[in-house]
N, C-alpha and C positions, 0 to 999 in steps of 0.2 A: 399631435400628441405623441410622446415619445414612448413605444413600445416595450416591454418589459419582457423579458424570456424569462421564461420561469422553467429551471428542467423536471421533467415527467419519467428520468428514469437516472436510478443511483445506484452503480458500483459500489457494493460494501464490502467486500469482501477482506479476510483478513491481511494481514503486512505478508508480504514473499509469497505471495499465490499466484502473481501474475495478472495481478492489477493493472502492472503500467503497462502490461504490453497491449492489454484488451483495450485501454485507452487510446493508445496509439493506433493500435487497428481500428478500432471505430473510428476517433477521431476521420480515418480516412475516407468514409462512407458517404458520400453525396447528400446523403438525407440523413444526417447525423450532426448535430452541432455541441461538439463536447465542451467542457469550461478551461478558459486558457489557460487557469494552471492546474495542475493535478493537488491535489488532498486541500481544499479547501477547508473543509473539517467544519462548517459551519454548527452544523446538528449535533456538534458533540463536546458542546459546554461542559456538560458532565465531567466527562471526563480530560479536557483539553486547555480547559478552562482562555484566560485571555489569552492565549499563546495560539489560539486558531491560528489560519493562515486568511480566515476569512473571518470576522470578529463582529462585525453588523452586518444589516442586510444588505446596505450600499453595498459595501464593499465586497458581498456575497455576491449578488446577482452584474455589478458589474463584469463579473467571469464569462458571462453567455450573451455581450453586446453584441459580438458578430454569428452570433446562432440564428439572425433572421432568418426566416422562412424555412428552417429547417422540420422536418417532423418529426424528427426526434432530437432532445436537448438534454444532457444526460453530463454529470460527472464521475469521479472516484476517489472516496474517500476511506481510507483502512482504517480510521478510528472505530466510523459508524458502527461496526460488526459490536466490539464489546462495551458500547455506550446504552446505556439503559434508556436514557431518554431518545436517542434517536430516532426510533421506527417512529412513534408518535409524533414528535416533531413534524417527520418528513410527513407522514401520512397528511397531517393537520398542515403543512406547506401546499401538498397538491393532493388530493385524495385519491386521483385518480393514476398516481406515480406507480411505475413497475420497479421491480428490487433484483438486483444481480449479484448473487453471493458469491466467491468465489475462498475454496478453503483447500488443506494439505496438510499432511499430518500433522501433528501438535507438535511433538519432537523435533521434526524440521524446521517448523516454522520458527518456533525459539533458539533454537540453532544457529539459523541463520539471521535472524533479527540480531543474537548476538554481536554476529559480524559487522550485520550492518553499523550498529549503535557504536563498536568503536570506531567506524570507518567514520562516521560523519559526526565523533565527538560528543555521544551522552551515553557513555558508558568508557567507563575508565577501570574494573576489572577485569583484565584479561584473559582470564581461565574460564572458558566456559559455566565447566561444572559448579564452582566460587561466584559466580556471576548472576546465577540463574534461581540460586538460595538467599544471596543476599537481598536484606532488604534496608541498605544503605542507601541517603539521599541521593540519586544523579544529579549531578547542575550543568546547565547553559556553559560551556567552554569559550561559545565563539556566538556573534551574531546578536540581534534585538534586545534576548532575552538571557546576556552573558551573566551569571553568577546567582542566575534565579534557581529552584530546581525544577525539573524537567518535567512538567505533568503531561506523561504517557501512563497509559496502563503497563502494569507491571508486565513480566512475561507470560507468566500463570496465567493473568486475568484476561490477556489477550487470545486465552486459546481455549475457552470456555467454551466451547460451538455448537452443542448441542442447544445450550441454554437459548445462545446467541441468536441463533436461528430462529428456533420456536419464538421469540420474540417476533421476530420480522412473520413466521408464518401467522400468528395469532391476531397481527393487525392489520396486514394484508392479503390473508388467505394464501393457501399454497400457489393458487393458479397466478397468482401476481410476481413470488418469486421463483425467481431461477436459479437453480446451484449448482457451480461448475465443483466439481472435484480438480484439484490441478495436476494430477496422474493424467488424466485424459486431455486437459489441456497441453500440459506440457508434450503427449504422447502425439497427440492429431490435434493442434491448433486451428488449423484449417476448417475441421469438421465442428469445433466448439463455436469457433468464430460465426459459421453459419447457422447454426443454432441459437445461438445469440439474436443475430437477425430476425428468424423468424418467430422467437419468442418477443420482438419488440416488434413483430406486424411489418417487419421490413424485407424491401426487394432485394434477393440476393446480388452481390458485389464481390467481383472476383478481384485477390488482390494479387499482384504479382508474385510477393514472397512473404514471409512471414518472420523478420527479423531477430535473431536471436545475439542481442550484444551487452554488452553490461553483468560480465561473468565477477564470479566472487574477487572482489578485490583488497587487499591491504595497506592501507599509509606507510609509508617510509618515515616520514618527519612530521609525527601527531601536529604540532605547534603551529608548523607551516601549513598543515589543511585546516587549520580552525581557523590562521589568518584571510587563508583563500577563499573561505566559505561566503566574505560578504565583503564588499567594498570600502576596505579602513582607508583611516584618514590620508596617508601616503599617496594611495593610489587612485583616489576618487574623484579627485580633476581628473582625469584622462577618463572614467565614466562621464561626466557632463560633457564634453565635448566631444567624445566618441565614444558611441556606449557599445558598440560594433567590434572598435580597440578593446576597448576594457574585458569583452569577455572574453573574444580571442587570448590577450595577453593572459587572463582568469582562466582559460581551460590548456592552456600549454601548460601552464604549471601544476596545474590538478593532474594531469595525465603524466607527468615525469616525474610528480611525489606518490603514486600508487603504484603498484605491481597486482598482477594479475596471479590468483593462484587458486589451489581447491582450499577447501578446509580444514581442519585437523577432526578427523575422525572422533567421534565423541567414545571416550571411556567405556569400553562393554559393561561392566559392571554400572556406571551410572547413566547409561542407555535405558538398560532391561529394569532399573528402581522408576524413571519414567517411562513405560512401556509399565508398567505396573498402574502405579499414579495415574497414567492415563485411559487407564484400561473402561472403568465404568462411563468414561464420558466419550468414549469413542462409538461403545456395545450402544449407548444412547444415540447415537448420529446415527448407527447404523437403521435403526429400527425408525429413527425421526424420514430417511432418506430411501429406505429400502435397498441399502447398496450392503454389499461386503467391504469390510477396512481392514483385516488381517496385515495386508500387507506393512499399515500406518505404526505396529507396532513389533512387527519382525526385527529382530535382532541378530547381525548388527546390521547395520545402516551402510549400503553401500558409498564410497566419497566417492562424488560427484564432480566433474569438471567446472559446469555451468547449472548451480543446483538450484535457481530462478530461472531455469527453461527460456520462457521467452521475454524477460523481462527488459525493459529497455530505459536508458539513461535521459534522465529531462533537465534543462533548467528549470527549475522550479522557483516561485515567487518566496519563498520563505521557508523556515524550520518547518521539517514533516516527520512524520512517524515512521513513513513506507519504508 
């Protein structure tokens, strides 16, 4: 009879905290068996609707065929955090599932999500500040799901984390979740990373480095990264006969249509109006966490070179949020 993995432990944490690199570090873990693509999104119909990455259960737990025998099976999904229905879900998937939150200041994180969202084509106003107010349809540019609109949580609703959390604490008890702040992550990796471990009951594993690659990047020729994002018709005989070719050929040209750069410093004046905005739902994280977050709304915002610390670049199986 053919075995089933079911994971017992899920990365929720929000978009740009440093998801994918916690992924990548576990993934490396001997007793660890993570899901072969990152952001499944299963649990987060709500708000993802049929645009998952993983849509049925087949096609969900397919993710974990080679997790045999591992003791821990775990993915990472950046939706979960602001889907209402998810804690429940997963709870009622494994009951006995651990929660790994991973969050950064609000301001950042939508900042940068900005970024991200024109880099890979759902989000088409440029100005941050313009961007982050409107609340104009995005649509699919490139890919599956070309000319539908984009069901993400908005920016706002992504960074609700007081709420977010308390969700996850109230159906899984605090001693089931773990909350990485990504100041500390990004500051000592190393030391989060083994915390992590033994918040999931596991033998520490020293890993040689702690790769930090996949710094803020910008498109050169928008068109040509929505072509490159998925295998058009032109160039998809050369995937069926070599799928080996086809990404090679697919990442030479993804890498000489980006540039590597920091970001544009956000506007002091519409900094300090969110640093305001954010102010009651941070003073709430604080008191939810026990920690101090002063720093989450200091003004201004130092620019940063690589302001995803240690995030790292995947193929991934389909449209994601992260």
């Amino acid at each position: 009879m053919l075995k089933i993995n079911k994971p017992n432990f899920f990365i929720v944490g929000a978009p740009k905290c440093g998801t994918t690199a916690l992924y990548s570090y576990l993934s490396g873990h001997p007793d660890i068996g993570m899901s072969k693509d990152k952001e499944p999104n299963f649990f987060a119909g709500d708000v993802v609707g049929h645009q998952r990455n993983s849509a049925t259960l087949t096609q969900y737990l397919s993710n974990f065929s080679r997790a045999t025998g591992k003791r821990r099976i775990g993915e990472a999904s950046t939706t979960y955090l602001a889907s209402r229905s998810a804690p429940k879900e997963i709870l009622d998937f494994n009951p006995s599932a651990q929660i790994i939150v991973m969050v950064r200041s609000p301001i950042d994180v939508i900042h940068s999500m900005h970024s991200q969202k024109l880099f890979n084509g759902t989000e088409h106003i440029t100005r941050f500040e313009l961007a982050i107010d409107s609340q104009e349809t995005r649509y699919w540019r490139a890919g599956p799901f070309r000319g539908e609109p984009v069901l993400r949580p908005h920016y706002r609703e992504i960074t609700r984390f007081s709420e977010q959390i308390q969700r996850y604490f109230d159906a899984f008890g605090k001693e089931r979740v773990h909350v990485i702040l990504y100041d500390d992550f990004a500051k000592a990796p190393g030391i989060a990373y083994e915390n992590v471990l033994s918040f999931l009951r596991l033998r520490s594993y020293k890993r040689s480095n702690f790769e930090i690659i996949n710094e803020n990047k910008r498109v050169r020729f928008p068109a040509l990264q929505n072509w490159l994002m998925y295998p058009y018709k032109l160039l998809r005989p050369i995937g069926y006969v070599s799928p080996a070719l086809w990404r090679g050929i697919r990442d030479i040209a993804r890498r000489l249509n980006y540039v590597y750069e920091s970001r544009s410093a956000i506007e002091a004046g519409f900094r300090q109006r969110l640093a305001i905005e954010y102010a009651p739902d941070v003073r709430n994280l604080e008191m939810l966490l026990g920690v101090n977050l002063d720093h989450w709304l200091a003004c201004p915002s130092p620019v940063v070179s690589n302001p995803e610390g240690a995030l790292l670049q995947f193929r991934l199986g389909g449209p994601t949020g992260s």
